[in-house]
C-alpha positions in Angstrom: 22.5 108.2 45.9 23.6 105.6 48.6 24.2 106.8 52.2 25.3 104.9 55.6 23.8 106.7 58.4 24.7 106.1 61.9 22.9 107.3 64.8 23.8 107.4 68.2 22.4 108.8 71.1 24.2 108.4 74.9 22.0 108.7 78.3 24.9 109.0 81.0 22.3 108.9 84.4 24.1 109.9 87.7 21.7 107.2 90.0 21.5 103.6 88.9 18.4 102.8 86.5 17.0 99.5 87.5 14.3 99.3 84.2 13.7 101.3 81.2 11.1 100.8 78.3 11.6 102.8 75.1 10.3 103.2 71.4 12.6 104.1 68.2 11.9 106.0 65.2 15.3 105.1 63.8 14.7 103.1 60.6 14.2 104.9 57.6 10.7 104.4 55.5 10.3 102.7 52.1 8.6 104.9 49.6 9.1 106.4 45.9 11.9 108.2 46.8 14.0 105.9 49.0 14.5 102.0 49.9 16.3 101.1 53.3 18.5 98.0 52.5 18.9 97.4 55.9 19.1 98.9 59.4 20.7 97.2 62.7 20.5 98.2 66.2 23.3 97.9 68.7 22.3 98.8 72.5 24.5 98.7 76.0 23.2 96.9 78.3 21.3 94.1 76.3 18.1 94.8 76.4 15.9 91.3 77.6 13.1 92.7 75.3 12.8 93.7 71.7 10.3 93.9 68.5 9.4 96.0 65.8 6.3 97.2 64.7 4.7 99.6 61.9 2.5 102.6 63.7 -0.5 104.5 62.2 1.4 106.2 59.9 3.1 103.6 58.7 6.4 104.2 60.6 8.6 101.5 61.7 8.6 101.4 65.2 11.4 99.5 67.5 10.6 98.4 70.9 12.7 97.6 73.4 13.5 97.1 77.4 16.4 97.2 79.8 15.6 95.5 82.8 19.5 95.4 84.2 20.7 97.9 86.5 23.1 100.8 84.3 23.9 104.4 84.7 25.0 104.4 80.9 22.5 103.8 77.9 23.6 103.6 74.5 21.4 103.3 71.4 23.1 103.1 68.2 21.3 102.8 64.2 23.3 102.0 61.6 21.1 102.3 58.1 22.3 101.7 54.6 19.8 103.9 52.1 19.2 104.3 48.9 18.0 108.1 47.5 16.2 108.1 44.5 16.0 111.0 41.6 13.1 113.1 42.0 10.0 112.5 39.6 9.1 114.4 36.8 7.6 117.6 37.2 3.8 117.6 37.4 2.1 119.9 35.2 -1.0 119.6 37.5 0.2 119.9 40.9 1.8 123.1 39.3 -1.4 124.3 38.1 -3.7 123.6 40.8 -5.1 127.0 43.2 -4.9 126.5 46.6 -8.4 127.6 47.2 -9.1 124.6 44.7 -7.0 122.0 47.0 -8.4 124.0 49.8 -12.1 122.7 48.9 -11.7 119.8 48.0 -10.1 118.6 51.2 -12.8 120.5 53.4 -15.7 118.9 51.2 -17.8 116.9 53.6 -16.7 113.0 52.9 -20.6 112.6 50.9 -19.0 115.6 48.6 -15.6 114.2 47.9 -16.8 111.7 45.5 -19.3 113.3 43.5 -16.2 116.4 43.0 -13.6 113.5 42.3 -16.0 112.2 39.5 -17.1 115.7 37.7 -13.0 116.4 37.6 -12.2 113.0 37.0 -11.2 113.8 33.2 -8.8 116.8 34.3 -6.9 115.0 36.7 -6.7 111.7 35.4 -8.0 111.8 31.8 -10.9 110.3 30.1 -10.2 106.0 29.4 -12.6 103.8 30.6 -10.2 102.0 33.0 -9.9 105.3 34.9 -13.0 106.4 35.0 -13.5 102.9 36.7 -11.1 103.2 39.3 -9.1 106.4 40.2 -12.0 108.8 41.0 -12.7 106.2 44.1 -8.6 105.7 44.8 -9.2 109.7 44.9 -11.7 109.9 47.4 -10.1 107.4 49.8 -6.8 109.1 49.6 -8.6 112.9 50.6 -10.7 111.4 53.3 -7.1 109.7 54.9 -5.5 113.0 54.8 -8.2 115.1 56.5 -6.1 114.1 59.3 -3.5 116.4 58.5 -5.9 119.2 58.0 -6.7 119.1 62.3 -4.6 120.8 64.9 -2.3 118.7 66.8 -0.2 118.4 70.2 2.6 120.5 69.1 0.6 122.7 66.1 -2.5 124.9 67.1 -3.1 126.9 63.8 -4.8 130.2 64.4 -5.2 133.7 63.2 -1.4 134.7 63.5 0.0 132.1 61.5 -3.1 133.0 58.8 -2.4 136.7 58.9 1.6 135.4 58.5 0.3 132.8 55.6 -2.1 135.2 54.1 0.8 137.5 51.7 2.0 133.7 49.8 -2.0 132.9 49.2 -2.9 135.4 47.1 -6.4 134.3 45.5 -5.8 132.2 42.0 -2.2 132.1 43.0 -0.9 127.8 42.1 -0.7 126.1 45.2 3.4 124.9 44.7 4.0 128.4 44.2 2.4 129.4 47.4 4.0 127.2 49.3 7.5 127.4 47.9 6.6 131.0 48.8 5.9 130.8 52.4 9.1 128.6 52.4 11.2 131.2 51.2 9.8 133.7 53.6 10.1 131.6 56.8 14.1 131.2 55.7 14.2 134.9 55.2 12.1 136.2 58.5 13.4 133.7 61.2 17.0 133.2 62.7 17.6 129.7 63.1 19.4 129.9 66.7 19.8 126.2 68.0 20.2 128.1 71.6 16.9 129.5 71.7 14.1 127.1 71.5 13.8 123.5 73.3 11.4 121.0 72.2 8.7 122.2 74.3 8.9 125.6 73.3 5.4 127.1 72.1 4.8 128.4 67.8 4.0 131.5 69.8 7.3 132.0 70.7 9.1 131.4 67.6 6.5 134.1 66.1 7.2 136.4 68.5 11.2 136.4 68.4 11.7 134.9 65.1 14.1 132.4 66.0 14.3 128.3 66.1 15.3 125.3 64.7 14.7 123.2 62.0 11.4 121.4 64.0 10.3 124.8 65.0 10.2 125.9 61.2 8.4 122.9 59.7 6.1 123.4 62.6 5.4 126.9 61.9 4.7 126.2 57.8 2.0 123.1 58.6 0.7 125.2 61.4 0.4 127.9 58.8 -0.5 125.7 55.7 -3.6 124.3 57.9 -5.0 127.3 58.8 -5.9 128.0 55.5 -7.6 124.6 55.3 -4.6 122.9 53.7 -2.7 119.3 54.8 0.4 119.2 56.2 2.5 117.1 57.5 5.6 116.8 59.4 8.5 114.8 58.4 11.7 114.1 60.0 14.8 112.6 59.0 18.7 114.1 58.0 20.5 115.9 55.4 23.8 115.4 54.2 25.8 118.4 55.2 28.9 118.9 52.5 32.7 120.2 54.4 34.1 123.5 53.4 36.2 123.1 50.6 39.8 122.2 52.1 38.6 120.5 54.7 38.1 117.2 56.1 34.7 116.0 56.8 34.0 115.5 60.0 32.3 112.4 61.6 29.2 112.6 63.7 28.9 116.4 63.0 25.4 115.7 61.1 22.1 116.1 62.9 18.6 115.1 62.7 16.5 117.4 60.6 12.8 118.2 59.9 10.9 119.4 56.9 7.1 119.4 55.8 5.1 118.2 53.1 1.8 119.8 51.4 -0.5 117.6 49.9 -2.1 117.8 46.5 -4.8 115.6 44.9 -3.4 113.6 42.3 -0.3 114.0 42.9 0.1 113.0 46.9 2.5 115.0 48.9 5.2 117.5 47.9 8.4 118.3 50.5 9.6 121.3 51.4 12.6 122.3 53.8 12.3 125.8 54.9 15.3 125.6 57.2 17.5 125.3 54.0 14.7 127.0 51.6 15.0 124.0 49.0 13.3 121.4 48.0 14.6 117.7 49.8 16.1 116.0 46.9 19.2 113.4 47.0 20.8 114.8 50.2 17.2 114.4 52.4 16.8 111.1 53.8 13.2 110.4 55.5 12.6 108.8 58.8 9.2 108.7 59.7 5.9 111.0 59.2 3.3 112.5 61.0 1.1 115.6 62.6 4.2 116.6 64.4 7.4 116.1 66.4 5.4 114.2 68.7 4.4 111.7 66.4 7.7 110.9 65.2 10.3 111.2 67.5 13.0 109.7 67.3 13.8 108.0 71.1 11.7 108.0 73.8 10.8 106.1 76.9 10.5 105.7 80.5 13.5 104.7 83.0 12.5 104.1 86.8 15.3 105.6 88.8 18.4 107.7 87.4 17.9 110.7 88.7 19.6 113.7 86.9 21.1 112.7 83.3 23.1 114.4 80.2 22.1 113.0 76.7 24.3 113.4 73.7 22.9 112.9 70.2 25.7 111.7 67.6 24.7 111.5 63.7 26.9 110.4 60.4 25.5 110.7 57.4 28.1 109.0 55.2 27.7 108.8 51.3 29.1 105.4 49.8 30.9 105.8 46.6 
């Protein structure tokens, strides 16, 4: 599936802004499941600086600086990607426990490799070549994503979101099915309300009220998914939204979006979007990873003067025929 997505996003300031320096998470990622053909920036005033760069996580990473006095900023993305059909189902990532991912991602890093070699045969088979090579690609890939397993800025697991968790990780129970699971609860228990929660707004909160947004639910399942010693990760991006039938589809009326992904040995991360309670297929189109929001979002920076401002936020996703 091919898709044009424009985004847009407007700072009106109501004092002039003599400088302003600012990083953009607005080029989608290359992986197994998408390939950006290309992506081009168009920003009022001109800004006198700009590179790209790839972050920790891989992420592409846009730089750039306005050193011209404005009281309007405008930072438009226009990316043409191409969504890829799902792989195969995998018998083991079906089959896996949790409390079997569970230890093998809180193994101490000395423990990682002997495990990865005893269960070599049953997650990889028994050639020669493999018995050469995986078990260490293994053991490099769990020790990278212990970083996932850690609390971060925006996600502080703790005993409420275990006690919450705890009813989808029922002991034995297949680690996709647990987390399809919790999925399907946190779209049943929460409202999502787009009124009630702001970026800063605490997990505590959503708990407590039941209501958010799409970032406030991915937050709550990878807050929930690492306190029972699992990796998580955040992921944002968008999601083609289809009309009602009969009528016309209306331009810049999409959004940015945010899922999660659960990790599995052997078979790398799984997505799940509990805002929708599906998993993201041909109509989810990645922009960057990370712990959380804070990793990934998508426009930020600093502007000396301005005072008080408005920001709009304008996204299209378009498919092309």
């Amino acid at each position: 599936m091919k898709y044009r997505i424009t985004h847009s996003t407007v700072y009106q300031y109501s004092q002039l802004v003599g400088l302003c320096q600012n990083e953009a998470r607005l080029q989608p990622r290359n992986f197994w499941r998408q390939q950006c053909h290309s992506c081009r920036f168009d920003i009022s005033p001109e800004p006198s600086d700009f590179n790209e760069r790839f972050d920790f996580f891989g992420n592409r990473v846009t730089y750039f600086a306005v050193q011209q006095a404005h009281q309007r900023l405008v930072v438009t993305a226009t990316s043409d990607v191409t969504v890829f059909p799902r792989k195969s189902s995998d018998d083991l990532a079906n089959k896996l426990s949790w409390e079997h991912v569970r230890d093998q991602l809180q193994a101490a890093p000395g423990k990682i490799q002997q495990q990865s070699q005893s269960q070599q045969q049953s997650f990889f088979g028994s050639t020669q070549e493999q018995s050469q090579h995986q078990p260490q690609y293994l053991n490099d890939e769990l020790l990278d994503t212990k970083l996932y397993l850690l609390d971060s800025p925006m996600v502080i697991s703790g005993p409420e979101l275990a006690d919450y968790a705890q009813s989808s990780f029922k002991p034995g129970r297949p680690l996709v099915q647990a987390v399809a699971d919790l999925m399907q609860r946190i779209y049943q228990d929460f409202t999502y309300d787009p009124s009630f929660t702001t970026i800063a707004t605490p997990l505590s909160d959503v708990m407590h009220f039941r209501r958010g947004v799409c970032q406030d639910f991915a937050h709550l399942a990878i807050g929930c998914l690492r306190a029972m010693g699992l990796a998580a990760r955040y992921v944002s991006g968008y999601v083609e939204t289809q009309p009602e039938p009969g009528t016309q589809r209306l331009i810049g009326a999409d959004a940015s979006h945010a899922w999660f992904a659960v990790y599995v040995p052997g078979s790398g991360w799984l997505e799940f979007d509990p805002t929708n309670n599906k998993l993201p297929f041909d109509q989810h189109i990645t922009l960057a990873w990370g712990r959380d929001y804070t990793d990934v979002t998508p426009l930020k920076g600093i502007a000396f003067g301005g005072g008080p401002h408005t920001l709009s936020v304008s996204v299209d996703v378009l498919r092309l025929e």
